[in-house]
Backbone of each chain as ProteinMPNN parsed JSONL, in Angstrom:
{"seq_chain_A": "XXXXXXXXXXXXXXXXXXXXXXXXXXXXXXXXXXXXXXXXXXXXXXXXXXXXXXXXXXXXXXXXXXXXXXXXXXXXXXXXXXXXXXXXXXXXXXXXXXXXXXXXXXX", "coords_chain_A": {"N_chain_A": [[10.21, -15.875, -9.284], [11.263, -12.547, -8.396], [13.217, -10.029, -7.436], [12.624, -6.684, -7.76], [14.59, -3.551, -8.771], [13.324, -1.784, -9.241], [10.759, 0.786, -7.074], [8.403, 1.133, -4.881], [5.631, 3.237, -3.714], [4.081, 3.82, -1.484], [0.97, 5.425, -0.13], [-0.805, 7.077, 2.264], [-4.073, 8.141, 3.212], [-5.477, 10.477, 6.12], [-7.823, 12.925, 6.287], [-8.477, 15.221, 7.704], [-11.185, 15.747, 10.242], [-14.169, 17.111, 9.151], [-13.291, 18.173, 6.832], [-14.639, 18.719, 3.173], [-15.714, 17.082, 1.167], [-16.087, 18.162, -1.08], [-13.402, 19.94, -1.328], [-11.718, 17.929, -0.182], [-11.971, 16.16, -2.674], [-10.646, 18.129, -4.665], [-8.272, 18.055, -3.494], [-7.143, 15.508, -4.411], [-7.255, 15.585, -6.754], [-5.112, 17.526, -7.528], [-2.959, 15.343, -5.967], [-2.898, 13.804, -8.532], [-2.417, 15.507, -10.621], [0.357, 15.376, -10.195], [2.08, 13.565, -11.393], [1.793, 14.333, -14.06], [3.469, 16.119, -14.207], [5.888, 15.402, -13.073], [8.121, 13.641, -14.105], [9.478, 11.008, -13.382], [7.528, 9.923, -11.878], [6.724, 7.065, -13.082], [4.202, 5.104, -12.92], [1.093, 5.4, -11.571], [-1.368, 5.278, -9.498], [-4.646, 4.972, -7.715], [-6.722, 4.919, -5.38], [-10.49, 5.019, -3.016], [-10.466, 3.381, 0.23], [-12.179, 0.417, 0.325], [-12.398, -1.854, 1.928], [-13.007, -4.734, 4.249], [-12.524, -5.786, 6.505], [-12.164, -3.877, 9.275], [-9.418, -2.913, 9.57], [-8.534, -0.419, 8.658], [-7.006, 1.491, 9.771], [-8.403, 4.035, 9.916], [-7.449, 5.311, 7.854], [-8.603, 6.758, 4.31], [-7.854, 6.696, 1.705], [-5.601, 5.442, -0.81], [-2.565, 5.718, -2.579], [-0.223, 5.159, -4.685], [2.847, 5.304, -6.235], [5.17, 4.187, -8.738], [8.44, 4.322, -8.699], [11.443, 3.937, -11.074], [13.445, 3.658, -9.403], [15.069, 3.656, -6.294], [16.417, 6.168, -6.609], [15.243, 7.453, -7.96], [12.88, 8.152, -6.663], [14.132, 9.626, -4.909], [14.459, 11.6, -6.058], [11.897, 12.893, -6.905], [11.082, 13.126, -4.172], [11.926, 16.063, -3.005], [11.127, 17.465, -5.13], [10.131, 20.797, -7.126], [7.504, 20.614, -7.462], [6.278, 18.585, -6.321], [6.897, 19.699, -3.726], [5.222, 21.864, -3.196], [2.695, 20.627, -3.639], [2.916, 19.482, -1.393], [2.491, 21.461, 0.325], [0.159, 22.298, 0.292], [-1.392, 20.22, 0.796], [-0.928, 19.073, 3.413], [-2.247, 20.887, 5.852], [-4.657, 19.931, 5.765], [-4.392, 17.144, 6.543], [-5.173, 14.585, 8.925], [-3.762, 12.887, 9.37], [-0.881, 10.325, 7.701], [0.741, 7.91, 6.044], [3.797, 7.011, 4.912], [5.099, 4.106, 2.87], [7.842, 2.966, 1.578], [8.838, 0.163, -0.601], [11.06, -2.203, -2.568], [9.625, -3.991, -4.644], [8.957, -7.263, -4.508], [8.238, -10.19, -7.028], [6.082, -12.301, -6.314], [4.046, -13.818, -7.493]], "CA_chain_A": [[10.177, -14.802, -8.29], [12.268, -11.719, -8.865], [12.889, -8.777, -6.607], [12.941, -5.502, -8.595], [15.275, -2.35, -8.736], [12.008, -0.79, -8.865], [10.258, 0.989, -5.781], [6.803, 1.22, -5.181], [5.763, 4.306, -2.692], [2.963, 3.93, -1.197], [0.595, 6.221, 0.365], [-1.984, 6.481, 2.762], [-4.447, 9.676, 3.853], [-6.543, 10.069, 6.683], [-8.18, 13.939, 6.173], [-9.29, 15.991, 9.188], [-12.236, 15.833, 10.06], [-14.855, 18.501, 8.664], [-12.525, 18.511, 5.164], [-15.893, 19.047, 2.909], [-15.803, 16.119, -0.262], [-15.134, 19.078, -2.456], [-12.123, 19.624, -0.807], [-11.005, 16.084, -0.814], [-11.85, 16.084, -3.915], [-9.742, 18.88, -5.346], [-6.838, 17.678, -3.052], [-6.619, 14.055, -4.82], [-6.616, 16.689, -8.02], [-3.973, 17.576, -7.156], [-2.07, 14.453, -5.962], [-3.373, 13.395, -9.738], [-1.516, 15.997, -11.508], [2.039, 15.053, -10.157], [2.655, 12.325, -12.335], [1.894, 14.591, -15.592], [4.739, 17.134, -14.252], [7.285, 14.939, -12.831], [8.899, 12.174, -15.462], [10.171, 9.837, -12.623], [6.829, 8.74, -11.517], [6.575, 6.283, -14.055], [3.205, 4.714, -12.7], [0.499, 6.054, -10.564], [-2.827, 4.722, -9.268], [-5.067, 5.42, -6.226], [-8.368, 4.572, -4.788], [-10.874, 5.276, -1.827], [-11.009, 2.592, 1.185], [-13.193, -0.678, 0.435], [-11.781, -3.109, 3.289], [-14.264, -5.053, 4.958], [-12.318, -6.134, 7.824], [-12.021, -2.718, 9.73], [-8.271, -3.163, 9.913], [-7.281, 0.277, 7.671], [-6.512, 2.507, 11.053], [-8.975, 5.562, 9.655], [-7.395, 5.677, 6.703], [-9.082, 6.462, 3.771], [-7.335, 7.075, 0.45], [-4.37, 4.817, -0.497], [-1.608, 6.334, -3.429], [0.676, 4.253, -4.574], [3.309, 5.499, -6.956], [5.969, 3.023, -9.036], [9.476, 5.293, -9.288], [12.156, 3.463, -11.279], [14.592, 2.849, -8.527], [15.391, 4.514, -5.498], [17.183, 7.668, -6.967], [13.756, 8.79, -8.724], [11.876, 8.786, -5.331], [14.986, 10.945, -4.137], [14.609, 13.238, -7.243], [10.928, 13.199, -6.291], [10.902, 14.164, -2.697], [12.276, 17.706, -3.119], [10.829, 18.26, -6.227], [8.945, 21.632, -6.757], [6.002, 20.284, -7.569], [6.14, 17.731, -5.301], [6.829, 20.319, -2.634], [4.032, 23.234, -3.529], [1.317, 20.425, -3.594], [2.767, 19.157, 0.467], [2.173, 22.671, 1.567], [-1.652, 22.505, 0.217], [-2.697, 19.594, 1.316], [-0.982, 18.368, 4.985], [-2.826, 21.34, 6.798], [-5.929, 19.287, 5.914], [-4.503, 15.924, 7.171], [-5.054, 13.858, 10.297], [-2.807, 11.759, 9.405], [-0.284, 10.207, 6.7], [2.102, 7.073, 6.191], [4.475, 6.207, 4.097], [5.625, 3.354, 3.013], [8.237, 2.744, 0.382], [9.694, -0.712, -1.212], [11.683, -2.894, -3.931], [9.045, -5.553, -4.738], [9.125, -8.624, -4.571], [6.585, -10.497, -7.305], [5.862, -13.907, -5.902], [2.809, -14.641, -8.203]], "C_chain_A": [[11.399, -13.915, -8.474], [12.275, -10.415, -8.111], [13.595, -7.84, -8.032], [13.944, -4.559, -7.821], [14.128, -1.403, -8.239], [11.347, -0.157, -7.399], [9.109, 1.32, -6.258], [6.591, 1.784, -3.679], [4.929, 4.615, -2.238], [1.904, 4.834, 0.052], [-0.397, 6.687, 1.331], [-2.665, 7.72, 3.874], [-5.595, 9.394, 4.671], [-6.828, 11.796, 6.987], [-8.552, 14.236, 7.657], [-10.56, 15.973, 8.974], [-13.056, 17.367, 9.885], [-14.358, 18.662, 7.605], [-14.082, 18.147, 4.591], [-15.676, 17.838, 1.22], [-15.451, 17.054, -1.37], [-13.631, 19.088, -2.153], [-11.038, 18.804, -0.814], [-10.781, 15.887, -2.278], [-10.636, 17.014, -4.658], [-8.149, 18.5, -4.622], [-6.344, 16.218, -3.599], [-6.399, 14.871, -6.595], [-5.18, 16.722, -8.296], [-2.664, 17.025, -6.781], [-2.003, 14.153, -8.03], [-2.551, 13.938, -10.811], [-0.186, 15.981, -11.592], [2.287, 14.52, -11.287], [2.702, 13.059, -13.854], [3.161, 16.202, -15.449], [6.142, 16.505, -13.774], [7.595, 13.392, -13.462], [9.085, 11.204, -14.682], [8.91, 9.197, -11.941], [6.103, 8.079, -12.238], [4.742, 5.423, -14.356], [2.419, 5.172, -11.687], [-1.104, 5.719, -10.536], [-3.111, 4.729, -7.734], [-6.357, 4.877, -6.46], [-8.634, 4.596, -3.011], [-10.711, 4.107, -1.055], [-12.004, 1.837, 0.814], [-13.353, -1.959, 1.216], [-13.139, -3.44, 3.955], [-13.722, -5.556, 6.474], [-11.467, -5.164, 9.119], [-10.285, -2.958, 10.321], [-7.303, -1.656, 9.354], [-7.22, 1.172, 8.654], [-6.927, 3.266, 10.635], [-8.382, 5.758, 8.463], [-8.025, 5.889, 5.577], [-9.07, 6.262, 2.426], [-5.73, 6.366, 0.733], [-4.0, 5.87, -2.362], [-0.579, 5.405, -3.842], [1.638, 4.662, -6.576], [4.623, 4.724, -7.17], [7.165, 4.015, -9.481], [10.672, 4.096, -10.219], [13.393, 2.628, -10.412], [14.443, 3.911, -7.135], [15.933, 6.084, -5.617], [15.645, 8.29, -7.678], [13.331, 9.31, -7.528], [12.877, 9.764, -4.914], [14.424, 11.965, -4.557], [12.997, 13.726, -6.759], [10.494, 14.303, -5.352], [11.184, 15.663, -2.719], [11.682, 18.09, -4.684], [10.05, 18.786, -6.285], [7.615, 21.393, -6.507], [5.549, 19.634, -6.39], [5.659, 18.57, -3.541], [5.26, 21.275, -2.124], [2.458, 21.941, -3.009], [1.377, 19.409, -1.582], [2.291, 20.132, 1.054], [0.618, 23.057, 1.126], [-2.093, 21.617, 0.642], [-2.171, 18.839, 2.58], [-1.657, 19.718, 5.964], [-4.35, 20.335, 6.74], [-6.1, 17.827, 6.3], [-4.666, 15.487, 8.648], [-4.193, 13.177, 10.546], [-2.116, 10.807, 8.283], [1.05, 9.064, 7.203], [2.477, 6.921, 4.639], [5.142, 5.17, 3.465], [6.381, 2.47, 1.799], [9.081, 0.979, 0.345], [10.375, -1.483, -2.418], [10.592, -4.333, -4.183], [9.331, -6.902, -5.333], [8.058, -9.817, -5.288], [6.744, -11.97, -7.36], [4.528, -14.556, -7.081], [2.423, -13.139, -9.377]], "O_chain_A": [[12.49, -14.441, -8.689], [11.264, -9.718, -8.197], [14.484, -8.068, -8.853], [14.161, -4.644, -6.613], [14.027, -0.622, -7.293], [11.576, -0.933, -6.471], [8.732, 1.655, -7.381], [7.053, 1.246, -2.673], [4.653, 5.806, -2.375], [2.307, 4.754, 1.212], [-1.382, 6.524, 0.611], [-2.15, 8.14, 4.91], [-6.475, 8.571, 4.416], [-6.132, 12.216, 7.912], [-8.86, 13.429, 8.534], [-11.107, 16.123, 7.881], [-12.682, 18.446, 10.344], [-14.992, 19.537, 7.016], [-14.792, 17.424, 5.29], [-15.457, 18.463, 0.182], [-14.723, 16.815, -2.333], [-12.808, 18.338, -2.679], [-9.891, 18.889, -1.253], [-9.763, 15.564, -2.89], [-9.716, 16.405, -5.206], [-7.081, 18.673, -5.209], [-5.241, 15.795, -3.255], [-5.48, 14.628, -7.378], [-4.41, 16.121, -9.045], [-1.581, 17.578, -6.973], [-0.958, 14.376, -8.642], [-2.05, 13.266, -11.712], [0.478, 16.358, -12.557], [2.768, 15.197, -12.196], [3.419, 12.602, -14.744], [3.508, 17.002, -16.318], [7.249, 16.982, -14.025], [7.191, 12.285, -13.105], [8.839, 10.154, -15.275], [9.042, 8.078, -11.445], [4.888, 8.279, -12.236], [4.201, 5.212, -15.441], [3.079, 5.423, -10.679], [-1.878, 5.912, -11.474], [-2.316, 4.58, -6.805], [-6.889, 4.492, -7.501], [-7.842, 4.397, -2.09], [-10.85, 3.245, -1.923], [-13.06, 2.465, 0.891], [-14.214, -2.835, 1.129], [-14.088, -2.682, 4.154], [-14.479, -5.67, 7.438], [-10.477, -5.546, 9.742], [-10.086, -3.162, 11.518], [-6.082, -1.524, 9.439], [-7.577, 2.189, 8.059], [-6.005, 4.078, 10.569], [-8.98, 6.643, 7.85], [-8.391, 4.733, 5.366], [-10.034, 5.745, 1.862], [-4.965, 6.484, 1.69], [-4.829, 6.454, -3.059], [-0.077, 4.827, -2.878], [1.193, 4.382, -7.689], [5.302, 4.485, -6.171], [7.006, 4.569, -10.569], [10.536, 3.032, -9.615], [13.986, 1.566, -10.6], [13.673, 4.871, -7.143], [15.809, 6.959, -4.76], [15.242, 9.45, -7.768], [13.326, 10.505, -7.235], [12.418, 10.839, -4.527], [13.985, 12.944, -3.954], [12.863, 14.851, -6.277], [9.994, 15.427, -5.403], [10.273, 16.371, -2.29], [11.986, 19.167, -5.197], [8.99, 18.312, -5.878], [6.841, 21.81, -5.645], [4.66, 20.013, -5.627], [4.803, 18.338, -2.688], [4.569, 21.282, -1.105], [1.505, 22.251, -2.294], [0.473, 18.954, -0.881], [1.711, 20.019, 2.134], [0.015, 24.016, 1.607], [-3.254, 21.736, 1.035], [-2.9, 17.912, 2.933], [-1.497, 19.414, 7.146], [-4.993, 20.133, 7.77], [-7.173, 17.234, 6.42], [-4.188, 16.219, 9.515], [-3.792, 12.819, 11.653], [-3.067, 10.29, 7.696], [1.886, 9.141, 8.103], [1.808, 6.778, 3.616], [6.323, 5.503, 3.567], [5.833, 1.557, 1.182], [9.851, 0.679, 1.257], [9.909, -1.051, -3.472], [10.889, -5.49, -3.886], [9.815, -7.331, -6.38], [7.211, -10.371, -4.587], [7.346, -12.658, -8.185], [4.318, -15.753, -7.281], [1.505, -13.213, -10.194]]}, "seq_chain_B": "XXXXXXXXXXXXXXXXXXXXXXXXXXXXXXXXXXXXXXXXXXXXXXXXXXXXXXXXXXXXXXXXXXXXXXXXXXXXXXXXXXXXXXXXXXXXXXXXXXXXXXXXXXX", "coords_chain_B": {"N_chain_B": [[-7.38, 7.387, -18.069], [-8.535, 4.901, -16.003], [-10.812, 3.174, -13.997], [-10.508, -0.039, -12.222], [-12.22, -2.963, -12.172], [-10.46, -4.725, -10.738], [-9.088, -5.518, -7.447], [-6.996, -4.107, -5.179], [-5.262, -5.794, -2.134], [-4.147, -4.355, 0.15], [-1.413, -4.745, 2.555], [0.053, -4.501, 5.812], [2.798, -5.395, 8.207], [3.937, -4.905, 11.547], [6.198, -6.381, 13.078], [5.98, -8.111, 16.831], [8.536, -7.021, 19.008], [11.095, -8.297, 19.997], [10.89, -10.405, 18.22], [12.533, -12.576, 16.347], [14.476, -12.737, 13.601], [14.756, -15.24, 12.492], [12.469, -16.003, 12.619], [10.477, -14.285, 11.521], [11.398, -14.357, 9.008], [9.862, -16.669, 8.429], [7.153, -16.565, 8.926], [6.853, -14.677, 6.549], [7.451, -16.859, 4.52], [5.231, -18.374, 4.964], [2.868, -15.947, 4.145], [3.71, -16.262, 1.62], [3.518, -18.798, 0.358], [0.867, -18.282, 0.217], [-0.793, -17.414, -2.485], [0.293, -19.843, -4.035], [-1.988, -21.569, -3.141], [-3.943, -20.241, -3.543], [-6.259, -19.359, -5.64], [-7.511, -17.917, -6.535], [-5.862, -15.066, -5.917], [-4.358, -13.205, -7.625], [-2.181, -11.715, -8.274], [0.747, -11.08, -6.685], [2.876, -9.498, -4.556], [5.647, -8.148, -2.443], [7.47, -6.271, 0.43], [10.088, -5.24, 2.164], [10.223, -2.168, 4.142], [11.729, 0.937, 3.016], [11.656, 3.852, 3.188], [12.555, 7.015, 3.709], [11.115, 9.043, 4.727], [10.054, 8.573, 7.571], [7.811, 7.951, 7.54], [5.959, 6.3, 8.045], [5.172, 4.442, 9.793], [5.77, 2.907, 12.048], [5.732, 0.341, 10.631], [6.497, -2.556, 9.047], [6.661, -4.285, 7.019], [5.123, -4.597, 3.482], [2.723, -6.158, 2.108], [1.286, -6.833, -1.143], [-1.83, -8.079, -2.573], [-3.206, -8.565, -5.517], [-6.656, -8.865, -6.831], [-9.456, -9.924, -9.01], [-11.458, -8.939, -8.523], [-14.026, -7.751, -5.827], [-15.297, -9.861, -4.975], [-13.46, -11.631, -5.229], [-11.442, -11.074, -3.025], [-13.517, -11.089, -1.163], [-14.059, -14.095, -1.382], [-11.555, -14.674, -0.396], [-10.711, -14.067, 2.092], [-12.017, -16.003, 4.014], [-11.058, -18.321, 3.86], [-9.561, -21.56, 3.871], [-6.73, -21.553, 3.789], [-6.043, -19.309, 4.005], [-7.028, -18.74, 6.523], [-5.94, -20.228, 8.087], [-3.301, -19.759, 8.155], [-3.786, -16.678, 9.376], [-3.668, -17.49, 12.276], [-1.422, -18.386, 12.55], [0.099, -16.694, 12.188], [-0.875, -13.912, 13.578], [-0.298, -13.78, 16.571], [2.43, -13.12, 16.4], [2.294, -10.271, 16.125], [2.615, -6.911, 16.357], [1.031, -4.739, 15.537], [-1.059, -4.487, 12.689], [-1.943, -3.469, 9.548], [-4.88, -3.072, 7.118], [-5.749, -2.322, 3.745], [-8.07, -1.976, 1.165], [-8.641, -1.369, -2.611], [-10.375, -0.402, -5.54], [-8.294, 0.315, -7.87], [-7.886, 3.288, -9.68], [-5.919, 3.887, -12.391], [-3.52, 6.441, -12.893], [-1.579, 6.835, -14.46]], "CA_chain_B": [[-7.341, 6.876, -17.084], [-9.259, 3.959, -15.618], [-10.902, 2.743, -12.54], [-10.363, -1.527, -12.705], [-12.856, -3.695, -11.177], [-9.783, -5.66, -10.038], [-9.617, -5.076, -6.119], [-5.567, -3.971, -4.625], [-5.425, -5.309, -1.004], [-2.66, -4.126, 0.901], [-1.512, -5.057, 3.898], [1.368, -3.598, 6.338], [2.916, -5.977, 9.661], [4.941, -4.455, 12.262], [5.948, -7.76, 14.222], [6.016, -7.671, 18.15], [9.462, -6.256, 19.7], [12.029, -9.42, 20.056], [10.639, -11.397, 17.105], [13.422, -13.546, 15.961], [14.273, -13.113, 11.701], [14.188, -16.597, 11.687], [10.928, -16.194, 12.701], [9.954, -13.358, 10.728], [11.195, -14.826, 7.249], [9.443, -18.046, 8.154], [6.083, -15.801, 8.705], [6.882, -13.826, 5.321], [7.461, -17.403, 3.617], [3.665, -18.395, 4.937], [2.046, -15.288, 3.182], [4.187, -16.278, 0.497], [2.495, -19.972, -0.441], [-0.84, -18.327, -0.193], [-1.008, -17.329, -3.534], [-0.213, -20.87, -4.524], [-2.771, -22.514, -2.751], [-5.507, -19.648, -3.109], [-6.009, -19.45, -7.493], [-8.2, -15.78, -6.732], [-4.613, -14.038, -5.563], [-4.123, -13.597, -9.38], [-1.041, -11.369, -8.325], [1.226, -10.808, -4.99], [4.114, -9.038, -4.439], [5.795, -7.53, -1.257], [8.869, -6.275, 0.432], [10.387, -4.548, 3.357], [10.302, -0.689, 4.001], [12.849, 1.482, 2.429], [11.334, 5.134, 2.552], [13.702, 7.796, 4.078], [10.765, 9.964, 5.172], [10.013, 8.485, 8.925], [6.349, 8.366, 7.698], [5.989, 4.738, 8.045], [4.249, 4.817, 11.283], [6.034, 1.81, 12.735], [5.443, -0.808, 9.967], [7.966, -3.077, 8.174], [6.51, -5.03, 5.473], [4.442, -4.565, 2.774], [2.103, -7.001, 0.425], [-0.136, -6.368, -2.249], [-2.507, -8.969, -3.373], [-4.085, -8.278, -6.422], [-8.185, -9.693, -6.635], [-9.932, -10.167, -10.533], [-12.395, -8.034, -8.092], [-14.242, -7.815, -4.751], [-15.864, -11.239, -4.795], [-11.904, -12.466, -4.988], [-11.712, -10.814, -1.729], [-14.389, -12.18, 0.085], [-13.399, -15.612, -1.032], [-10.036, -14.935, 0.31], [-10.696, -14.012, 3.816], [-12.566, -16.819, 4.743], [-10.806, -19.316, 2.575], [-9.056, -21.937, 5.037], [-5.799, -21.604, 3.909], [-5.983, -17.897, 4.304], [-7.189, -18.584, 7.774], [-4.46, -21.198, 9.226], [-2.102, -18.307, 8.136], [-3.901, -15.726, 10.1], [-3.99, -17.985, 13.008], [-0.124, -18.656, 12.916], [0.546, -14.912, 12.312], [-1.33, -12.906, 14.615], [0.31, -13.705, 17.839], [3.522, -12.386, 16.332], [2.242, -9.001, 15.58], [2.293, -5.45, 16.837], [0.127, -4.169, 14.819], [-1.497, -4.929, 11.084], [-3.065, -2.252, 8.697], [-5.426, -3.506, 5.624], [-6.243, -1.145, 3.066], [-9.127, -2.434, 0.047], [-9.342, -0.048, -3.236], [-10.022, -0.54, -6.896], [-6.916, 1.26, -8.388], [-7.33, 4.276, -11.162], [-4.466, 4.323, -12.983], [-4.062, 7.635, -13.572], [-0.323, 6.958, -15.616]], "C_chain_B": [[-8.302, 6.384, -16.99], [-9.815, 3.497, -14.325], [-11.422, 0.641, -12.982], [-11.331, -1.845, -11.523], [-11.691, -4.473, -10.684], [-9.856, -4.484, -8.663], [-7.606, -5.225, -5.686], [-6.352, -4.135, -3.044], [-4.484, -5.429, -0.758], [-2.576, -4.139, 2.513], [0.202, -4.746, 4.682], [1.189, -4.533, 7.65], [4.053, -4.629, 10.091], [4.834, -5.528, 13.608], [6.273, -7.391, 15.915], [7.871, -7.243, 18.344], [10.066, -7.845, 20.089], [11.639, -10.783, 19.274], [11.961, -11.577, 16.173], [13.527, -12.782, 14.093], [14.622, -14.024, 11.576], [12.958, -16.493, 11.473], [9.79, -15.112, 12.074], [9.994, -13.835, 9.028], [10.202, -15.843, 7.072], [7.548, -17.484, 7.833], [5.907, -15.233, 7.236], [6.342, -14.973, 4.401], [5.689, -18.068, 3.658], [2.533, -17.548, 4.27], [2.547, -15.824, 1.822], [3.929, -17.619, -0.624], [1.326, -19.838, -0.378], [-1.222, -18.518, -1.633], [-0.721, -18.852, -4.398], [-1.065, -22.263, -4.214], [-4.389, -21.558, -2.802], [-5.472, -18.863, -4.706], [-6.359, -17.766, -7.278], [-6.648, -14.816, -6.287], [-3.725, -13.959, -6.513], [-2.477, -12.489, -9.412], [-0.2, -10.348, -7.036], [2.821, -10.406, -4.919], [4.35, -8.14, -3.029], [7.215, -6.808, -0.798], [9.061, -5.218, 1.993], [10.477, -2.779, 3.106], [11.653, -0.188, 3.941], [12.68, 2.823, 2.631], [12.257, 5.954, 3.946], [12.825, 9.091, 4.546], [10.062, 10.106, 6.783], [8.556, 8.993, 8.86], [5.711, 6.906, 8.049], [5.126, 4.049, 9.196], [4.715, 3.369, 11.746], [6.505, 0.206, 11.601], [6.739, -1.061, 9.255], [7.931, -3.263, 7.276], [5.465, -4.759, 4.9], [4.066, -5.642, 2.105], [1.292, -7.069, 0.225], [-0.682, -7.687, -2.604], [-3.301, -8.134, -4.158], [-5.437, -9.387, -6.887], [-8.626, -9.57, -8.155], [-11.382, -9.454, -9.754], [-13.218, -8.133, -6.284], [-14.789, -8.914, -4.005], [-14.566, -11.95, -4.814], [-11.102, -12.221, -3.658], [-12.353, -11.662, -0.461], [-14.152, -13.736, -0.197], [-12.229, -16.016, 0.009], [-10.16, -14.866, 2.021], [-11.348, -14.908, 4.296], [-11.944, -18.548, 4.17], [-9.625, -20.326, 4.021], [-7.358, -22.021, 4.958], [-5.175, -19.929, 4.387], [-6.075, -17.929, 6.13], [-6.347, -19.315, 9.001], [-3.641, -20.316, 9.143], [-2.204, -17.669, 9.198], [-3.21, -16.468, 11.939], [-2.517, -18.501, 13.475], [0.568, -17.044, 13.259], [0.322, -14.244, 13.843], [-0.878, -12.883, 16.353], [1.739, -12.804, 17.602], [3.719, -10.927, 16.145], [2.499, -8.01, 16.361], [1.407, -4.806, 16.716], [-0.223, -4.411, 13.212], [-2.465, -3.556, 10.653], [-3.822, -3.092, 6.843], [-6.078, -2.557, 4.87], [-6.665, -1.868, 1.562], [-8.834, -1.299, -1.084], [-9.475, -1.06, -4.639], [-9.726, 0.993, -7.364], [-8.034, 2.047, -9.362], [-5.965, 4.633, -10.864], [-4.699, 5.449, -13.956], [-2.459, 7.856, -15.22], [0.266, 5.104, -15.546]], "O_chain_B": [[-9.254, 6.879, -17.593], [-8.953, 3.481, -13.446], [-12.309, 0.216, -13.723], [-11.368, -1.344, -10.4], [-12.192, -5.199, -9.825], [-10.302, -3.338, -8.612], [-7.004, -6.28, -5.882], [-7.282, -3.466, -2.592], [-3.748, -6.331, -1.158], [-3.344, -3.722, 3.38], [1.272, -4.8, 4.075], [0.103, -4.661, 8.217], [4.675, -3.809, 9.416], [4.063, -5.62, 14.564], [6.837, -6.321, 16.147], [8.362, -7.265, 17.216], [9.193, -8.585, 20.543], [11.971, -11.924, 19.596], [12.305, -10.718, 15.362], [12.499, -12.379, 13.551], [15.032, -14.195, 10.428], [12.359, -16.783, 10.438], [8.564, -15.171, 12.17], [9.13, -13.755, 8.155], [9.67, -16.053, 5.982], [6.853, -17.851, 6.886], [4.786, -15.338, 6.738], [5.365, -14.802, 3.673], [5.019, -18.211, 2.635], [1.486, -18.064, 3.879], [1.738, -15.812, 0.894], [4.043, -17.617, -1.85], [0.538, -20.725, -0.706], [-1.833, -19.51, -2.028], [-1.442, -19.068, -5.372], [-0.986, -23.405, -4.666], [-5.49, -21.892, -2.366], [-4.734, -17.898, -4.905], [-5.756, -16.768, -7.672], [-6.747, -13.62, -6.564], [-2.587, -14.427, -6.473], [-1.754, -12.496, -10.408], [-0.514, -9.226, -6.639], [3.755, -11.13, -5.264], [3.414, -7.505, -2.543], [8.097, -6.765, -1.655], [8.173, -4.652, 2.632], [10.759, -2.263, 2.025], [12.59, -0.658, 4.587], [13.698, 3.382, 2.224], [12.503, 5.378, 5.005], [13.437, 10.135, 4.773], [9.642, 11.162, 7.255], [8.04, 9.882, 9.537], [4.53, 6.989, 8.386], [4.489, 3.005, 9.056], [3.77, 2.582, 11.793], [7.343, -0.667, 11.829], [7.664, -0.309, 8.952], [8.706, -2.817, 6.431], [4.534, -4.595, 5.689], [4.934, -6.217, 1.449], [0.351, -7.318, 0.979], [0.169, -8.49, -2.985], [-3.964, -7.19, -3.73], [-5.214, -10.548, -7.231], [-7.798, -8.816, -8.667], [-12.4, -9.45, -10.447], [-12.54, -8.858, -5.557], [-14.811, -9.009, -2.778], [-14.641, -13.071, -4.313], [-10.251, -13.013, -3.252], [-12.029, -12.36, 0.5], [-14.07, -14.527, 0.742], [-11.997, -16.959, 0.765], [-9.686, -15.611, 2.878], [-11.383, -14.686, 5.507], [-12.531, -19.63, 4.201], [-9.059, -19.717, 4.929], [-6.723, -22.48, 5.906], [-4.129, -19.609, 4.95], [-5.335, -17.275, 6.865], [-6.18, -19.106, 10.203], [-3.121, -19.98, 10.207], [-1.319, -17.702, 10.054], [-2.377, -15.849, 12.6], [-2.371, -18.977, 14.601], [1.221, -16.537, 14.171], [1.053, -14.131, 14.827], [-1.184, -11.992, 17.146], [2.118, -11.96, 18.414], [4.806, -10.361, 16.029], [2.668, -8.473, 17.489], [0.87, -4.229, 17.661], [0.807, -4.516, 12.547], [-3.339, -2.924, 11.247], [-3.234, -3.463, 5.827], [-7.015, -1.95, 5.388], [-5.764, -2.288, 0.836], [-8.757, -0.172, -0.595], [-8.897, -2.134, -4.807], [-10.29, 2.087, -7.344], [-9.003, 1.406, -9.768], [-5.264, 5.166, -10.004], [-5.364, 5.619, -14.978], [-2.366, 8.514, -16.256], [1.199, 4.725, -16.254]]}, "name": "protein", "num_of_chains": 2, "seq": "XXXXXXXXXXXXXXXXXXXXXXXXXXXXXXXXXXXXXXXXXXXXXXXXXXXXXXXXXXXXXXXXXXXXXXXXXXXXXXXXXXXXXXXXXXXXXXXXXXXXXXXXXXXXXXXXXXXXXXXXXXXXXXXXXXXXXXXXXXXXXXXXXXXXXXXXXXXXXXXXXXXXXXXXXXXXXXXXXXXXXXXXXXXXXXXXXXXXXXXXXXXXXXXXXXXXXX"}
């Protein structure tokens, strides 16, 4: 068991309602293309909601990006890109958490 | 990029309001012999929140189990070591969020 340097930044969207599946669609586009403009997010993988035990609070789209350490996600957060694609797609949210840590891999 | 039949479930506590950290690590260390008493939780890692953007919506801890797919799932939630857990847990909570996907890794 080994806790990492690493952070893992995880993400979690719950759209307004009436957002149209195209829409959605072109806004996970868009999350999609970060990773091929900013170097520090080293790993990046997402998927829709498949929970069977109605526990994901409306959420429906999880994100979950692996930065090197804490100083990437800094460099991250303000970074243009980063910024340009917050101001396209939180008018279309309901709702958004974050939730960043150093993992811990037990198994 | 890929979409994996393996199955990410993630799961977020935020324990009740004068819960002890004795009694919080001792909770942590109970998720933390699942994986060696439940073979389908082919990989588990977790950790406390770190993110600096007050998106977090309350929650503390994070942990990922990773499934060999959605049938490693449904074993798990009904599986009895999975369920003496729940059954020690859930009084201590605030609130719990579970979020199902199979990942694309888009990097």
């Amino acid at each position: 068991m080994s806790t990492s340097t690493e952070l893992k930044h995880v993400v979690l969207f719950k759209f307004k309602e009436g957002t149209s599946d195209a829409l959605i669609a072109e806004l996970i586009e868009g999350y999609k293309a970060l990773p091929g403009k900013i170097e520090v997010m080293k790993h990046f993988e997402y998927g829709a909601d498949v929970s069977i035990e109605d526990l994901h609070q409306g959420y429906t789209h999880c994100f979950i990006t692996t930065f090197p350490d804490a100083a990437g996600r800094d460099a991250y957060i303000p970074h243009q890109g980063h910024k340009e694609y917050v101001e396209v797609l939180f008018p279309h949210l309901d709702k958004i958490l974050v939730f960043d840590f150093h993992p811990t891999v037990v198994k």
